[in-house]
C-alpha positions in Angstrom: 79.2 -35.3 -36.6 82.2 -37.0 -35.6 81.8 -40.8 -34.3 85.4 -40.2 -32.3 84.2 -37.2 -30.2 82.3 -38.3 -26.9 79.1 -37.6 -26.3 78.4 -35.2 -23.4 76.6 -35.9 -20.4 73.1 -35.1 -19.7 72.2 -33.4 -16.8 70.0 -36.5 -15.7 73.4 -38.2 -16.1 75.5 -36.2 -13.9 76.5 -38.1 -10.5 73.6 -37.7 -7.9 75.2 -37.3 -4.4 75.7 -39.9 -2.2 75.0 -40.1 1.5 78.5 -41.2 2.4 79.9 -37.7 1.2 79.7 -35.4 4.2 80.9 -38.3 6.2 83.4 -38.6 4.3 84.2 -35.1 4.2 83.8 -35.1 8.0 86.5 -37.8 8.5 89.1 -36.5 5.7 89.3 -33.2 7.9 87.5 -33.4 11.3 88.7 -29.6 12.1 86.4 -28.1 9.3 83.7 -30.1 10.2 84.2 -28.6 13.8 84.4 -24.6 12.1 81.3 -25.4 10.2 78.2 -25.7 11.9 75.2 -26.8 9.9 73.2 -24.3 8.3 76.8 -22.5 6.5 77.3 -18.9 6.7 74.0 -18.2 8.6 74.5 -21.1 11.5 78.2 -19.7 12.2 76.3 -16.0 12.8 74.1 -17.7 15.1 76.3 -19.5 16.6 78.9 -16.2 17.0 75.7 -14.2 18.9 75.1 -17.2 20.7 78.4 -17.8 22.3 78.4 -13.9 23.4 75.4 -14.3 25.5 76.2 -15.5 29.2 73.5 -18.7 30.0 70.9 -17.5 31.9 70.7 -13.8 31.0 67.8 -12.5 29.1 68.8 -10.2 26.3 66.4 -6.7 26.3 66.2 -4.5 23.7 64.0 -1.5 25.1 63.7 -1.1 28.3 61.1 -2.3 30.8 59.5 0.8 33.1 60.4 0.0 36.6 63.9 -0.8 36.0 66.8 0.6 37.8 68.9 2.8 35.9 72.1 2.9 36.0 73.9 5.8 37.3 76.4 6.4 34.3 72.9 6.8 32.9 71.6 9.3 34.5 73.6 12.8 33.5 74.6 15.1 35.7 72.5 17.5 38.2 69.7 15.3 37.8 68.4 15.5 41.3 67.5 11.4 43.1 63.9 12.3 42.9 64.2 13.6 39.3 65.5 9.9 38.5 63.3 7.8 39.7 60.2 9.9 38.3 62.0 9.1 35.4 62.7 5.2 36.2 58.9 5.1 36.8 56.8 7.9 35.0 53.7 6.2 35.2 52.2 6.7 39.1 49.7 4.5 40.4 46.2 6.0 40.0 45.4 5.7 43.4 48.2 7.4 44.6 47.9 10.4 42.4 43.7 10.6 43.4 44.8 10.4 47.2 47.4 13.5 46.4 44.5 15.2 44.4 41.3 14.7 47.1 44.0 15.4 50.2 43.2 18.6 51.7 46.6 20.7 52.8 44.9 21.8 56.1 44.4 18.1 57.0 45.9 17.3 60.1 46.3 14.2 63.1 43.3 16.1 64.8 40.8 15.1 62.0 42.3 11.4 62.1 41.0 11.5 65.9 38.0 9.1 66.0 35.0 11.3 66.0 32.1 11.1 69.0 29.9 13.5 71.0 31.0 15.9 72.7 30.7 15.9 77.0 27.3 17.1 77.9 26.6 19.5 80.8 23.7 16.1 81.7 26.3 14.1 82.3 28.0 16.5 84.2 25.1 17.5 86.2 24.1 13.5 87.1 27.8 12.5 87.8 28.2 15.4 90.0 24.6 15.1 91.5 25.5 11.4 92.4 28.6 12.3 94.0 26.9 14.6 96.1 23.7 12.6 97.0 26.2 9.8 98.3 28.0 12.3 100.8 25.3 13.5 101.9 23.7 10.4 102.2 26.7 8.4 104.2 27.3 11.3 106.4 24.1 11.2 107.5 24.0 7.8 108.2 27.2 8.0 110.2 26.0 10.5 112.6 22.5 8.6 113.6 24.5 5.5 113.8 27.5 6.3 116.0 24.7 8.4 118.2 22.9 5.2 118.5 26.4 3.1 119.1 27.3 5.7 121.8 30.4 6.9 119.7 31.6 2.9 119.7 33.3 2.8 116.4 32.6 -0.4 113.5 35.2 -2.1 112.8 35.3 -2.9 108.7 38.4 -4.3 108.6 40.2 -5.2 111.3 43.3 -3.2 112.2 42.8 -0.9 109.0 39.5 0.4 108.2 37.0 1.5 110.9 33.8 3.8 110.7 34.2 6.9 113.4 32.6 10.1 114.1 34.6 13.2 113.6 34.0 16.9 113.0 36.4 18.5 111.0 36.2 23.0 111.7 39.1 23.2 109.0 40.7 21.8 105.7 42.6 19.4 104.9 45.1 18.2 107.3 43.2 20.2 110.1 44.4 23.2 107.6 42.5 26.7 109.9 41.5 24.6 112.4 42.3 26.8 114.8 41.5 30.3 113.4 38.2 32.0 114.0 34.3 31.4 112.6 35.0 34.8 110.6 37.8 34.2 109.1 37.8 30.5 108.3 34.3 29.9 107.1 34.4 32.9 104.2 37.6 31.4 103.1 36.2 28.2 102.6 33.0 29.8 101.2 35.4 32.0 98.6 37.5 29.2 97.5 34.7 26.4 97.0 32.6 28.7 94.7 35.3 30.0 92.8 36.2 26.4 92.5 33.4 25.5 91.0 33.1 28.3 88.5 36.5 27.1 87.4 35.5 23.4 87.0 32.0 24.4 85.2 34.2 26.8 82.8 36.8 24.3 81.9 33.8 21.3 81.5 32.3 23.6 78.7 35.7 23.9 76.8 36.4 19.9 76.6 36.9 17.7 73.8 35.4 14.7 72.9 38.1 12.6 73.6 38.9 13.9 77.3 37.1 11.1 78.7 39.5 11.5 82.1 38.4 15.1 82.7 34.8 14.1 81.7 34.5 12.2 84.9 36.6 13.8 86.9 35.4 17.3 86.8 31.8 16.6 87.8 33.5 14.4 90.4 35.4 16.9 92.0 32.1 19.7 91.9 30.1 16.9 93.7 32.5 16.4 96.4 33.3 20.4 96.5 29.4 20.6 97.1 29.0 17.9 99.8 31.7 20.1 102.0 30.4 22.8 101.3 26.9 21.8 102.0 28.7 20.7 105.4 30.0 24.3 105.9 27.2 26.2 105.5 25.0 23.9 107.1 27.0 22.9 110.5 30.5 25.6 110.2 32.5 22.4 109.8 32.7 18.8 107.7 31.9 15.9 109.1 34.5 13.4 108.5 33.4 9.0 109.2 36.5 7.0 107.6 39.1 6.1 109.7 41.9 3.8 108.3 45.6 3.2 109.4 48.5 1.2 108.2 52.2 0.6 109.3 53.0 3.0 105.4 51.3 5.9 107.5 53.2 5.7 110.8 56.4 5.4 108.4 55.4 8.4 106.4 54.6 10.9 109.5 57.9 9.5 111.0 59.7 10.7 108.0 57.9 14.3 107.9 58.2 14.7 111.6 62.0 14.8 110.6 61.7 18.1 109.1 58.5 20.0 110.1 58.4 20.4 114.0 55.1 19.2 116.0 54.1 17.1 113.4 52.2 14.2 115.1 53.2 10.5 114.7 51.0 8.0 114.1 49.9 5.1 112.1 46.3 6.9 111.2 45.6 8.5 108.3 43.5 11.4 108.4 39.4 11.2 109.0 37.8 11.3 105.7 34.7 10.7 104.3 32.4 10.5 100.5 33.4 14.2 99.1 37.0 13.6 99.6 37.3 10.3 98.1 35.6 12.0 94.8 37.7 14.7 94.8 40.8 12.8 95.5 39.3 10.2 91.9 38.6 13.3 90.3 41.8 15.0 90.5 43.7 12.0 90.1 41.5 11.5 86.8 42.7 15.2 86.0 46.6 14.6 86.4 45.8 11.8 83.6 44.4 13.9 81.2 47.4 16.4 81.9 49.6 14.2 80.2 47.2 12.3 77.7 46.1 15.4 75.9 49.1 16.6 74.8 49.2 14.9 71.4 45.6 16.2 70.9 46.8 20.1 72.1 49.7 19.4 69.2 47.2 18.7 66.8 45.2 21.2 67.5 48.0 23.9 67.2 49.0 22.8 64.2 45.4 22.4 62.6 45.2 26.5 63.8 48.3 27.0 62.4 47.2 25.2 58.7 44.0 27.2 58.9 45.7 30.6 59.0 48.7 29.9 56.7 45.2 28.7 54.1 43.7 32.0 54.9 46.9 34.0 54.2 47.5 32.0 51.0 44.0 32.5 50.0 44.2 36.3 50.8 46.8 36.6 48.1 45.3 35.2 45.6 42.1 37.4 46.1 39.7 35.1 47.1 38.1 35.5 50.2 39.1 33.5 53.1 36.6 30.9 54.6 36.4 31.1 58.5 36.4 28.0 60.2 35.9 27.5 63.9 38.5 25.4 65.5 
């Protein structure tokens, strides 16, 4: 071994290095240490995907049902409904049941609260009431103004009065003039096929015609007081007198156009019947336009029902009747 050649280092004696090296590294060329983040190689890829990402945006890698897509996605003659079953191809489960357990003949008519139908008792007790009233007050007018000497009562002073009158005709004095012969089977024709009509249409109402539930048995009860009156004396007898300036104004104004009408600020003699008749129709002219919606729905419940029978008669099964 030669003494002149130098011994080599051992590993143990190799430099360690010292903490003032990156520093130093850092200050001899501050534009590398800038381009070099820590971590080498695999802190400059983070840093490359981080600086592509805009702040605030959440990076997605599959995507989320419910999300909109876009329309580049979507190709072409894909129909809008096709697309969003596609956005969202799981339906709630409530949803799809209500589709399942909706029947197709289901219509508003079914949604109309459900309740008893009219009864021909209530009919009968309304109508009986009616009646029993008329009969009742015109008998009390007669003994009283026979006892008052014909004097009238004033109710109201200037308005409403309590008379005695005898009405041969209608309405208005309507065949006052024409003979027993004719004018009492007229009134005895019309009054019973009047209440043949208003019995037949009472049997035929829905539950939900509470108008004509009250006004048909009102009008029969007030049909049978006059008629009661007919029979009984060949003509009405009328007790409730009112005027008002509205009525002198209102037979001035048809006294412009039908000749020998009479002026005056008196409106015709009435008495019970006629007020119930006059509710009752009044209560019918509301139903008129209330029940429409309900006449729609019907229609179109009939019209379901057959298009279900015909569909069903296709297919060879047997068609269920239902009663509508």
């Amino acid at each position: 071994m030669n003494s002149s050649e130098e011994p080599r280092p051992r590993p143990s004696d190799e430099p360690e290095s010292r903490p003032d090296a990156a520093p130093r590294v850092a200050s001899e060329s501050p534009s590398l240490a800038e381009e070099l983040p820590p971590g080498g190689e695999e802190g400059r890829a983070e840093s490359a995907g981080a600086s592509e990402a805009i702040p605030g945006d959440v990076v997605r890698e599959d995507p989320v049902p419910g999300d909109a897509v876009p329309s580049d996605a979507v190709p072409e003659g894909t129909d809008e409904s096709q697309a969003l079953d596609a956005e969202s191809p799981e339906r709630a489960p409530e949803d799809a049941q209500s589709d399942e357990k909706r029947p197709e003949g289901e219509d508003v008519a079914d949604a109309i609260e459900p309740g008893p139908a009219p009864t021909f008792v209530f009919f009968g007790v309304v109508a009986a009431v009616s009646l029993v009233l008329d009969v009742a007050t015109k008998a009390w007018a007669e003994m009283t103004m026979n006892a008052r000497g014909f004097v009238p009562i004033e109710l109201i002073p200037g308005h409403l009065n309590v008379i005695l009158a005898y009405n041969r005709g209608g309405a208005w004095g309507l065949l006052q003039d024409a003979s027993e012969a004719v004018r009492k089977p007229f009134f005895l024709v019309v009054s019973v096929a009047a209440i043949l009509f208003i019995v037949s249409l009472y049997g035929k109402l829905h539950h939900s015609q509470k108008a004509l539930k009250w006004g048909l048995p009102l009008v029969l009860g007030g049909a049978l007081g006059n008629l009661s009156d007919r029979i009984t004396r060949s003509q009405v007898i009328d007790f409730i007198d009112y005027q008002g300036q509205w009525v002198l104004a209102l037979n001035t104004f048809v006294r412009r156009y039908v000749d020998g009408w009479t002026v005056t600020d008196h409106w015709p003699t009435f008495n019970v019947a006629d007020i119930a008749i006059c509710v009752g129709v009044g209560l019918m002219a509301v139903d008129m336009f209330t029940s429409r919606r309900l006449r729609r729905a019907l229609e179109e419940q009939e019209r379901r029902a057959i298009e279900e029978q015909e569909r069903q008669g296709q297919g060879g099964a047997p068609a269920e009747s239902r009663s509508l």
